[in-house]
C-alpha positions in Angstrom: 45.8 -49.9 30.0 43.2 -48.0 28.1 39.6 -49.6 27.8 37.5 -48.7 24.6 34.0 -49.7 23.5 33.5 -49.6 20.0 31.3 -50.9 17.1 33.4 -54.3 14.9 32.6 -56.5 12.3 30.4 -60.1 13.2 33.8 -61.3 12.0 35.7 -59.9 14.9 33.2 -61.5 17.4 33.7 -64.9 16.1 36.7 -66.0 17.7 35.7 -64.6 21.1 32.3 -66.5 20.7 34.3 -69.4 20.1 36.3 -69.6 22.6 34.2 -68.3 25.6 30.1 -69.7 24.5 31.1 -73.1 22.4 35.1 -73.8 22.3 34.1 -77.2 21.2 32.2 -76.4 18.2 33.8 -74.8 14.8 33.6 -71.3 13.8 31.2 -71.0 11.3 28.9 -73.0 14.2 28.9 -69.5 15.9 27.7 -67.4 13.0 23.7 -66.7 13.5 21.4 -65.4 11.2 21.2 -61.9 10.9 25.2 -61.2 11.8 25.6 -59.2 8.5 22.4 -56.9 9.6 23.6 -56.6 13.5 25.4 -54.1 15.4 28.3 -55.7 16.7 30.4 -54.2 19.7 33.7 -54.5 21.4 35.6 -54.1 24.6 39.2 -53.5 24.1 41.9 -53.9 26.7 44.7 -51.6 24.7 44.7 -53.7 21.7 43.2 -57.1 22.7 39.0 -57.9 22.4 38.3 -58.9 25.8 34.5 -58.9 25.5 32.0 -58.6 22.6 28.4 -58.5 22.1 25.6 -58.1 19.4 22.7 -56.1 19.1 19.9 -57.4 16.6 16.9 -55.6 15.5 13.5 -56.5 15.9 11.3 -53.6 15.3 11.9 -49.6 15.1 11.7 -49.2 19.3 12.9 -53.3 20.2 16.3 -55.2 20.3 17.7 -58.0 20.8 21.2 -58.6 22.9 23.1 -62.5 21.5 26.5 -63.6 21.6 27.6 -61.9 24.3 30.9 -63.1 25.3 33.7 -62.4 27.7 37.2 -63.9 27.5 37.3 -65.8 30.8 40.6 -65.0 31.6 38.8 -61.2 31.8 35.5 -62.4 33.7 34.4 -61.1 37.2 36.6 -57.8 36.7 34.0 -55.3 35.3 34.7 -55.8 31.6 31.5 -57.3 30.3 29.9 -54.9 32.8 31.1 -52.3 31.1 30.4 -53.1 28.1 27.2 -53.8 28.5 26.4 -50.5 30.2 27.8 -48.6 27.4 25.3 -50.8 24.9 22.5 -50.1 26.5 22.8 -46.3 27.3 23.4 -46.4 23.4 20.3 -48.1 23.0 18.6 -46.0 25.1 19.9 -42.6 23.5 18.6 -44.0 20.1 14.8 -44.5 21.8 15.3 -48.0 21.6 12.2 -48.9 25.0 12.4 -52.9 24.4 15.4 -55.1 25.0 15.6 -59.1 25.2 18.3 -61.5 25.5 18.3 -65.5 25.8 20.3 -65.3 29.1 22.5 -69.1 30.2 20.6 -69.6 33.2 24.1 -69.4 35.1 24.2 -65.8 34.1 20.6 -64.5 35.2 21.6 -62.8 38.6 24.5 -60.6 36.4 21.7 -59.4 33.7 18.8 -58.6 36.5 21.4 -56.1 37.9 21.2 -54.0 34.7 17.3 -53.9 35.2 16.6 -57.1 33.1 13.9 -59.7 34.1 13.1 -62.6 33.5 10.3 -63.0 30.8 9.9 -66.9 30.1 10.4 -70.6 31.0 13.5 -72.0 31.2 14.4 -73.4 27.9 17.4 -76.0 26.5 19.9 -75.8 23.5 22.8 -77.6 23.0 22.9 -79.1 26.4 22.8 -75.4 27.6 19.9 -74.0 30.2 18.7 -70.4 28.9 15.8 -68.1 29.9 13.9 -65.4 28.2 15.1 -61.7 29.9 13.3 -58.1 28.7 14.6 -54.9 29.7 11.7 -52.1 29.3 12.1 -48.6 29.9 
């Protein structure tokens, strides 16, 4: 099965958001601000999204990684891994030097393995644990 990573509309995310960060809250719940100015990117399995992310901008050399989602029926099997990678050696071939996410607690271990630390207190949201993460190069 071929596996591509490519740029997709905030419209294409939605879905997968949905269903993998909030399946109990509508759609439109899972659009943020700034989703029309954000790269958004995708991790096909042949035809199907299997993971998504989006990459916001905060100044000329600093991003910001949100919504990144992985179908669970795809989880623990290197997709959001990949993905991932190929996003941030994107990143880093553009000169971007500063990344932060708002990482679910659950998921810290998984984003410290791509260099991220954590950069904050723990904070809560919608019944949801998060931390502050940075990535510097």
């Amino acid at each position: 099965m071929p596996i591509t990573v490519r740029p997709i509309t905030a419209d294409t995310c939605l879905p997968l958001r949905q269903k993998t960060l909030w399946p109990d809250r509508p759609l439109d719940f899972l659009r943020i601000e700034g989703d029309e100015q954000a790269q958004h990117y995708g991790l096909y399995l042949d035809d199907a999204l299997v993971s998504c992310l989006s990459v916001f901008s905060l100044t000329n050399t600093a991003r910001q990684i949100r919504k990144f989602a992985t179908d669970a029926a795809f989880q623990r099997q290197g997709y959001g891994s990949r993905l991932l990678t190929e996003v941030l050696e994107k990143l880093q071939a553009e000169g971007i030097n500063d990344i932060t996410l708002n990482a679910r607690l659950t998921a810290t271990a998984f984003y410290v393995r791509f260099g991220f630390q954590v950069a904050g207190e723990v904070c809560h949201k919608e019944g949801v644990d998060y931390v502050k993460m940075t990535k510097t190069r």
